[in-house]
C-alpha positions as CSV (number, residue, x, y, z in Angstrom):
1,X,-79.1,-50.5,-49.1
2,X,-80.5,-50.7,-52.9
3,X,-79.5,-46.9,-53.3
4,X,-75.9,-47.1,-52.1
5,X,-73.6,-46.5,-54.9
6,X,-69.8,-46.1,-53.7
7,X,-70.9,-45.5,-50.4
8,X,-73.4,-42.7,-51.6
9,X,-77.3,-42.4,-51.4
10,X,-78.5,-42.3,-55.1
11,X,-81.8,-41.5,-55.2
12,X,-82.3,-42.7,-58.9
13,X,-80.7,-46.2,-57.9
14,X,-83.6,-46.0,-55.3
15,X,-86.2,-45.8,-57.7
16,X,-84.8,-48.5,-60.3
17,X,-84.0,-51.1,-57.5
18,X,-87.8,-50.7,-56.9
19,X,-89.0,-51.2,-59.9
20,X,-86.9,-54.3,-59.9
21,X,-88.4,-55.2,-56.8
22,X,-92.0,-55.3,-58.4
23,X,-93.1,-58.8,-59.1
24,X,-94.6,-59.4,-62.8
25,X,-98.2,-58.6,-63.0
26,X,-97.6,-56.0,-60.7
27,X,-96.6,-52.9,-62.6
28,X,-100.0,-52.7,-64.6
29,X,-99.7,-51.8,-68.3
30,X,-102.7,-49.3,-69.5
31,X,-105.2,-50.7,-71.8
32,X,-104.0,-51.0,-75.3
33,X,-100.9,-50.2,-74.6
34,X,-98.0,-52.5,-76.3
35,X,-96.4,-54.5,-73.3
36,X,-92.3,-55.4,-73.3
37,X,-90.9,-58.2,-72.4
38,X,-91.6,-59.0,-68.5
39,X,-89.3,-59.2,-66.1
40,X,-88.9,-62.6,-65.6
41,X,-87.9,-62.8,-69.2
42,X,-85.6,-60.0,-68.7
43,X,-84.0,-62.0,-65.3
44,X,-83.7,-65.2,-66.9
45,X,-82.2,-63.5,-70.4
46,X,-80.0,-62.0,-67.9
47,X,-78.9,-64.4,-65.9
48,X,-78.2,-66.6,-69.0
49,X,-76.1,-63.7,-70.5
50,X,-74.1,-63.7,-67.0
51,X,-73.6,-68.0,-66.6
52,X,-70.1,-68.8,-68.7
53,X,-70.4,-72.3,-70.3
54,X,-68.3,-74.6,-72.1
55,X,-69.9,-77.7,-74.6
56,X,-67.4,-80.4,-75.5
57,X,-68.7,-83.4,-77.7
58,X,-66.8,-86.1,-76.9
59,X,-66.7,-89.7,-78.5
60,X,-69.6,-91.5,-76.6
61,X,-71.4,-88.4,-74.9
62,X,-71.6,-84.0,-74.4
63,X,-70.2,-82.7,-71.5
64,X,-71.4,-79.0,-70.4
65,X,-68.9,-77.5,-68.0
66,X,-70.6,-74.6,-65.6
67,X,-69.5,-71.6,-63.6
68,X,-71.8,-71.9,-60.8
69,X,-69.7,-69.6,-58.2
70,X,-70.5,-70.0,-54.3
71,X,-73.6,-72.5,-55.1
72,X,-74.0,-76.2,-53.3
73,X,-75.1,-79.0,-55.3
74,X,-78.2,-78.5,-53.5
75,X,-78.8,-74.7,-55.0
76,X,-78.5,-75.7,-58.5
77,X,-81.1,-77.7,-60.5
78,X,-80.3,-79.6,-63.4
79,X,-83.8,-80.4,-65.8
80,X,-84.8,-81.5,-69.3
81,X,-87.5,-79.5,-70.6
82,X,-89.7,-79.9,-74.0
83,X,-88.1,-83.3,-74.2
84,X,-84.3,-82.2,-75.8
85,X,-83.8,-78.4,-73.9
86,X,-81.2,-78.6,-71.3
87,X,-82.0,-75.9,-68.4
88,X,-78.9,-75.4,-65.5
89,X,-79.8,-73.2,-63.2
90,X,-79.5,-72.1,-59.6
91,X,-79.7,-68.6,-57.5
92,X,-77.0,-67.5,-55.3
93,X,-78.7,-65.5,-52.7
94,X,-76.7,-62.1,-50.3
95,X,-75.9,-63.2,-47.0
96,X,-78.1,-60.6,-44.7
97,X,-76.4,-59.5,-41.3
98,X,-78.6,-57.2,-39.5
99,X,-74.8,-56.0,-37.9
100,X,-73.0,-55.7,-41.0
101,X,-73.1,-52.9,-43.4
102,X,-71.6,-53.8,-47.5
103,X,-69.1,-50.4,-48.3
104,X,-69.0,-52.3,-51.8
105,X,-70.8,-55.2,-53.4
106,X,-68.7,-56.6,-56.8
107,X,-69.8,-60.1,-56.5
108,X,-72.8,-60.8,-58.3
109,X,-75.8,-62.0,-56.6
110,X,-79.2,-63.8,-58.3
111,X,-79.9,-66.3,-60.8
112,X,-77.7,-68.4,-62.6
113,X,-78.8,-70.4,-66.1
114,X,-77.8,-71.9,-69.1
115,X,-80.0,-73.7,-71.6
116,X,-78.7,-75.9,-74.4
117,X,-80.8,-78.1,-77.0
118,X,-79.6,-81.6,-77.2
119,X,-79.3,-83.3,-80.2
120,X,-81.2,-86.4,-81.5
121,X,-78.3,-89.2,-80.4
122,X,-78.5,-87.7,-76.9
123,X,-79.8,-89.9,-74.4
124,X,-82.1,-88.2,-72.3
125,X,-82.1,-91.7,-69.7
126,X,-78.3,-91.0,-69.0
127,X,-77.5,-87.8,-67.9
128,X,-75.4,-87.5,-64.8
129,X,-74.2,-83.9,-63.0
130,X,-71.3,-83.0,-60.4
131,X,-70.4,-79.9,-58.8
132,X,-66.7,-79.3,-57.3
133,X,-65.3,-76.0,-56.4
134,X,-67.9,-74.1,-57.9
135,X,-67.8,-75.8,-61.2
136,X,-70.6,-77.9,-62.4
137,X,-70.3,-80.8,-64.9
138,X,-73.1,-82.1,-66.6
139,X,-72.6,-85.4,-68.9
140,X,-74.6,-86.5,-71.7
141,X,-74.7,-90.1,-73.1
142,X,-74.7,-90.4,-76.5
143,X,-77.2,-93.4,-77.8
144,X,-75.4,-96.1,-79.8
145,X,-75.0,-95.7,-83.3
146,X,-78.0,-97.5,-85.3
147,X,-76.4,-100.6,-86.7
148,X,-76.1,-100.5,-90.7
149,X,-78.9,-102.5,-92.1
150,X,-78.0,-105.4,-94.1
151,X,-79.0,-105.8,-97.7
152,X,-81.7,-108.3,-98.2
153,X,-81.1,-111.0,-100.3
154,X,-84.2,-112.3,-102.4
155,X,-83.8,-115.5,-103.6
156,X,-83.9,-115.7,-107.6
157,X,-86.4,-118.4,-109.0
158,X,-86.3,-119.9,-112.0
159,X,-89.5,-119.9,-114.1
């Protein structure tokens, strides 16, 4: 099925959905030779590439709105990372019917994730997520505003 383009076998699509295939660590890399970026960092720059977003600050917290299309609540995970790195991800996986045969696949299948830093007046105790029709909304307190200190007052003596 990885070389079907169109309805056509492709041997080249072959090949590269093989390599694909190959876990990292796999694919050897000759001594002294200068090694790219592995796939997993090529996946996850992908999939971060492919996950629309939207950020809104509002007055008391940030609210991150994510496409997270044909995913359940319980395929997406929502962590803190690093102590201020927001990470939103999930994987939506191809349904495999041994009786059915794809004549064209558009919808994308794999990983999905965002990451976002926080800022300082986040609150990384109060942070809440929902997922409805395939839209997930994650909200981040804001901590109070410090209170202004007050000017001391020294008493003046009189020498």
């Amino acid at each position: 099925m990885a070389g079907m383009v169109f309805g056509l076998e492709n041997p080249m699509m072959t090949a590269l959905q093989h390599l694909l295939d190959i876990p990292d660590g796999e694919a050897g890399v000759a001594a002294g030779e200068k090694q790219g970026p592995t796939r997993a960092y090529v996946r996850d720059a992908r999939a971060m590439a492919a996950t629309p977003a939207d950020v809104k600050e509002l007055p008391g917290a940030y609210v991150f709105v994510v496409d997270m299309p044909g995913l359940g609540s319980g395929d997406i995970q929502v962590q803190v990372e690093d102590e201020r790195v927001l990470v939103i991800s999930g994987e939506r996986r191809r349904e495999e019917k041994e009786d059915a045969k794809y004549l064209r696949m558009e919808r994308r299948m794999g990983k999905l994730m965002r990451k976002f830093m926080l800022p300082g007046n986040a609150d990384m105790e109060k942070i809440s997520a929902a997922c409805r029709d395939g839209v997930l909304t994650v909200t981040v307190e804001k901590l109070p505003p410090p209170e202004p200190k007050k000017p001391k007052t020294i008493q003046v003596q009189v020498a």
